[in-house]
N, C-alpha and C positions, 0 to 999 in steps of 0.2 A: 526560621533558618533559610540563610538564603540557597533558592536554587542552582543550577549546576551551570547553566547558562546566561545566568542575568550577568549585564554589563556586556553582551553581546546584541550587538544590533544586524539584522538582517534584511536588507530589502527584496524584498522578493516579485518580481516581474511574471509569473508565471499564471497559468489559470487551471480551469477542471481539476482533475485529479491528481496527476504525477507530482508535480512541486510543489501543490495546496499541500496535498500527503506529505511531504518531505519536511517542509518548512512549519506542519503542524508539530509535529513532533519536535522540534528547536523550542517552540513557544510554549507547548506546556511544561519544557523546564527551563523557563527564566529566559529564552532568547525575548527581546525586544522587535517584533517581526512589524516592519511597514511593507503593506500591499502597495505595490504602485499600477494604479487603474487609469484605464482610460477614461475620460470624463465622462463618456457618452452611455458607452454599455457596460467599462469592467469589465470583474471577470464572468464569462456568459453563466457559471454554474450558480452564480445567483438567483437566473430567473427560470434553471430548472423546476419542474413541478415531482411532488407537492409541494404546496407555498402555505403556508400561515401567516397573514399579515403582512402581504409580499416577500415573504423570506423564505428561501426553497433552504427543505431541511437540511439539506446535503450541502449548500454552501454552510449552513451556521453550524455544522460536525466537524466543516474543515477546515473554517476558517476564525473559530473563538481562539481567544487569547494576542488579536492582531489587530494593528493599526492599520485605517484607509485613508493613502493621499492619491487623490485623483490627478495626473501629471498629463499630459499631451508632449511626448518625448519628440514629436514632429517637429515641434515648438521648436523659434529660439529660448523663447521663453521657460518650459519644459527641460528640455536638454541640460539648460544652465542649471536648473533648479537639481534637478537628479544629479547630477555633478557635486554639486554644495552636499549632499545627501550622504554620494560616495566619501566625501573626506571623512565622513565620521563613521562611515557602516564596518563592520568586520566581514562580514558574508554576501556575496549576491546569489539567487540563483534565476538562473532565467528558462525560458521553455520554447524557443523561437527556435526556427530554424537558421541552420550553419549560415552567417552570413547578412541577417538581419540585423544583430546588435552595433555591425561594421559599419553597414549601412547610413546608420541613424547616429555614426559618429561615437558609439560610448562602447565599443567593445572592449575587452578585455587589456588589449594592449595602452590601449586610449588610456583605460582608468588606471592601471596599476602605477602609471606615470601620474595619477593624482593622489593617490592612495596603494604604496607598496604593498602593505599585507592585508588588501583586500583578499578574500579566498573567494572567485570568481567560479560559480557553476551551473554549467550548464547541462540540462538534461532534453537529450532528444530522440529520437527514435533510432536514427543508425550512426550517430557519434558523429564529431567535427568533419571526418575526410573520409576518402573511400569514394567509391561509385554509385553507392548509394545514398550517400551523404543529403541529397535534397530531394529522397524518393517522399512524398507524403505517408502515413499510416496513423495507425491507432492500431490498440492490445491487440487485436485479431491479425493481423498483419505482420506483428512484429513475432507473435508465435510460431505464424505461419514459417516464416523464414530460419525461425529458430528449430522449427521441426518440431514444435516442442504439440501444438496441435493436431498435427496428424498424430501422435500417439494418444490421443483423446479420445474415448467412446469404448462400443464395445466391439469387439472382433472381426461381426459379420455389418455393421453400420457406416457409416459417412462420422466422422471426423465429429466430436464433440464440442463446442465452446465453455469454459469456464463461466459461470455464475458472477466470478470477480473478475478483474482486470491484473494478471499476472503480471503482464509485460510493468505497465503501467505503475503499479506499486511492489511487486517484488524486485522487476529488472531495474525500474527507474528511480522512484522514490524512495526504498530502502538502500537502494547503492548510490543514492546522492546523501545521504544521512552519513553511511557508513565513511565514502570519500570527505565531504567537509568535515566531519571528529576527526579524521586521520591529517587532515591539510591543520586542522585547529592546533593537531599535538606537534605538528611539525612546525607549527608559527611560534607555538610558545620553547623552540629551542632555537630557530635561525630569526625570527624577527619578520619573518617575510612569507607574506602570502603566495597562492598559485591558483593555477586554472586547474578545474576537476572536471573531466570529460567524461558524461555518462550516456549509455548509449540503450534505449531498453531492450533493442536486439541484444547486447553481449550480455546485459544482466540475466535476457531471459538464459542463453545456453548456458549459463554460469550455475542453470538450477536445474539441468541436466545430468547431476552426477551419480544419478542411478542407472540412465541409460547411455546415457555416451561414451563414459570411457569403456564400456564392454565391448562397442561397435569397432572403437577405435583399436584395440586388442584385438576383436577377432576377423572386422569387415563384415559381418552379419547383421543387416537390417531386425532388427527386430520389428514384430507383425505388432500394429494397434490392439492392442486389449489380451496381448498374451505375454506381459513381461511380470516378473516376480510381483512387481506393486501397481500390475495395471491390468487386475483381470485375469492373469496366468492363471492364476492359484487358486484353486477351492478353497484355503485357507485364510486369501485377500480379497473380501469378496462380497459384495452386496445382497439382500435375499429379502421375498419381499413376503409381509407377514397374511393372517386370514382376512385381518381388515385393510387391506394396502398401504400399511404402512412399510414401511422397510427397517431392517437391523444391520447393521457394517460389523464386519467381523476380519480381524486383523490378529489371528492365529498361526504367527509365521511359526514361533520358537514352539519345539515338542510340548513344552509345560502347557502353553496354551492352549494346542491343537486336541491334547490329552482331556481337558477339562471341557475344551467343545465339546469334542462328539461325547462323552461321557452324559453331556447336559441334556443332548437332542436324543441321546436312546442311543447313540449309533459305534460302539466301542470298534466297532469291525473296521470303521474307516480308520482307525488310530495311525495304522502303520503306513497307510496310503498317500503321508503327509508327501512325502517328495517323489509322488510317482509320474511314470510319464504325461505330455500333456494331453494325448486323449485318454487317456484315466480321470484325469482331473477335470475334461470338464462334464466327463460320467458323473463323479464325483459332486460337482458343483450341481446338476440334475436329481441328484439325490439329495442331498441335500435340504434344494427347495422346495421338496415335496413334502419333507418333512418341516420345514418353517412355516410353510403355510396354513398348518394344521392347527394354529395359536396365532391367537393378534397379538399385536406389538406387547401389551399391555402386559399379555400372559408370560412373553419371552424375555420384559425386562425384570418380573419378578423372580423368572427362574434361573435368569444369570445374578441378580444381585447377589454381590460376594462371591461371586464364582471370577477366578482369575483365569478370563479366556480371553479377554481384549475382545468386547463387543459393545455397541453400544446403539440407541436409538438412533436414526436420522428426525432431528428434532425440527416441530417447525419454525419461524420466528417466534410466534407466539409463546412457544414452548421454552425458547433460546433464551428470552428477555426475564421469563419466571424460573428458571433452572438455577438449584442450590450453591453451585459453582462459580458460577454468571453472577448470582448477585453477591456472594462471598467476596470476589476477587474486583467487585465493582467495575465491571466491564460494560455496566448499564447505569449511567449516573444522570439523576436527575437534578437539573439545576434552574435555579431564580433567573428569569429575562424582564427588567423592568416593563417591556412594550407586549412580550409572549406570555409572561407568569411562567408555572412552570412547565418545562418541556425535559425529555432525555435526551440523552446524548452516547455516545460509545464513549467509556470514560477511556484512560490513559493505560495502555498495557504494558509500557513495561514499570517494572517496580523496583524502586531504591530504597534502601533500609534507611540511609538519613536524608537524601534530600530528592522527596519522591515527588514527580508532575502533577499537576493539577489544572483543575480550569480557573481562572481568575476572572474571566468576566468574556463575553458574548461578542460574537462573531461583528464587525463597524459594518456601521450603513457606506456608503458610496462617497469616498472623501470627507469623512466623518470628522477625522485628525487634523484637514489642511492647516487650518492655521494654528493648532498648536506645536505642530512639528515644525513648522515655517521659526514658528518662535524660539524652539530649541537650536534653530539652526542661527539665529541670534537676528530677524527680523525684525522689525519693530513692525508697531501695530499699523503704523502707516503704513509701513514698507511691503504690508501684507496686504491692505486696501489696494492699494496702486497693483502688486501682481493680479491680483483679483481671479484667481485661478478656483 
């Protein structure tokens, strides 16, 4: 059955994370995704470590299911070429900074005069215009300014960092996915493409909407590590077991909070669920006195079946063998004719008839040139003579 995207071709300029991420998700269902790399180094998250066989894992997670033409955009030669490319692509997305693509002659306005219903996007840190518009950052930076970091950590500490890259794939790469389906549906009714301006400062405040609009309503700063879903709550709340391991306990609604303390011995706190917040973090001290009296092991068999919303903090190890994890194949191992077999993070979202998949393994470094040359109606000579 064909997939939801084939017959869509995408070139995608971008590296690292943010529109690797973006433009992985097009490919596993059916887009046609050509990398255009630079001849020399690519994209750098290739030669991230660890490597197997020169291939850093983390490029061949985010870059299977895609074609590599190594281009020199500097080029005349380049230039022209990526041109011939745009007449036929439906999507670009790129990761440069505001003012780059202008530069190098193929920016948006350039192309759509060769290609009208290109859907041109770009993802950057603080979006096409503004005062910030050419500040540098990366995830940490862009949280910063979103605010979204300072409400990281715990109460009495310094400011947390995320483990993943928020900015990066919730602000940029999933609101570059969600902008090009929404330009997509809008081309299949006017005929005509546009530019999708993503910015991973606005997607981060965009995931703010547990704390900001309350601020915005009341002008009340909320304190790091004491808002309903960040620490307030003896109910939302981490606790760590006899063997250090730890359980998460996400007991907002009565039913839940009822079956907690029921579970740990402690009926008395029942009613304590919405009390002031030096109660709660009595509450939260009591608590851990009592979690620590049982290792993890002991507390995941006396919640099993118990509906209190609690659960292990699992390690990887534990993530990649967990009954769930491999039910919903969110660990899939697949054939690399040069690696054998390796996993990979399979495909998370799910379609009842035409669900994504991997079709084949992340290209070497202009892998495709000259068969994309040829699709672009080359001849074999005509590809000797570029010699790219």
């Amino acid at each position: 059955m064909p997939l939801p995207l084939e017959n869509i071709r995408v070139l995608d300029l971008s590296r690292l994370l943010p529109g690797p991420f973006c433009t992985l998700t097009l490919a596993d269902f059916g887009a046609d995704v050509i990398k255009i790399e630079d001849p020399k180094v690519g994209d750098y998250a290739r030669w991230n470590q660890p490597q197997v066989d020169g291939h850093s894992h983390m490029f061949l997670s985010l870059n299977r299911n895609k074609r590599s033409v190594a281009l020199d955009l500097k080029t005349e030669t380049g230039a022209k070429l990526f041109k011939r490319m745009v007449e036929t692509a439906d999507i670009l997305v790129e990761s440069f900074r505001p003012g780059v693509m202008e530069r190098l002659g193929l920016d948006y306005e350039t192309l759509r005069e060769i290609n009208p219903k290109l859907i041109y996007c770009a993802i950057t840190g603080y979006g096409q215009d503004g005062p910030y518009s050419q500040y540098p950052g990366h995830d940490i930076n862009y949280l910063s300014f979103a605010g979204l970091l300072g409400q990281q950590g715990e109460q009495k500490g310094k400011p947390v960092s995320s483990s993943v890259q928020i900015a990066d794939i919730g602000g940029g790469a999933q609101m570059a996915i969600n902008g090009i389906l929404l330009a997509l549906l809008e081309r299949n009714k006017s005929g005509k493409g546009q530019f999708v301006d993503i910015s991973m400062l606005d997607g981060s405040i965009s995931w703010l909407q547990t704390l900001l609009p309350d601020y915005i309503a009341t002008k009340s700063l909320p304190g790091r590590g004491q808002s309903v879903l960040n620490g307030g709550l003896a109910c939302y709340e981490v606790y760590e077991t006899k063997d250090q391991r730890f359980i998460s306990v996400g007991a907002l609604e009565p039913k839940f909070w009822v079956e907690f303390c029921k579970t740990i011995g402690r009926d008395d706190l029942i009613p304590q669920l919405e009390a002031p917040m030096e109660q709660q973090t009595k509450m939260k001290a009591e608590i851990q006195a009592v979690i620590q009296q049982k290792t993890l092991a002991e507390w995941t068999d006396l919640f099993d079946g118990v509906d209190a919303c609690v659960a292990p903090l699992l390690n990887f190890d534990e993530v990649i063998e967990n009954p769930q994890v491999v039910h919903r194949q969110l660990i899939k191992e697949i054939y690399d004719p040069n690696l054998g077999k390796i996993q990979q993070i399979g495909v998370p979202i799910k379609l009842s008839e035409t669900p994504g998949e991997i079709r084949f393994q992340a290209p070497k470094l202009g892998e495709h040139n000259n068969e994309i040359l040829a699709e672009l109606g080359y001849s074999s000579d005509e590809i000797k003579e570029l010699n790219i």
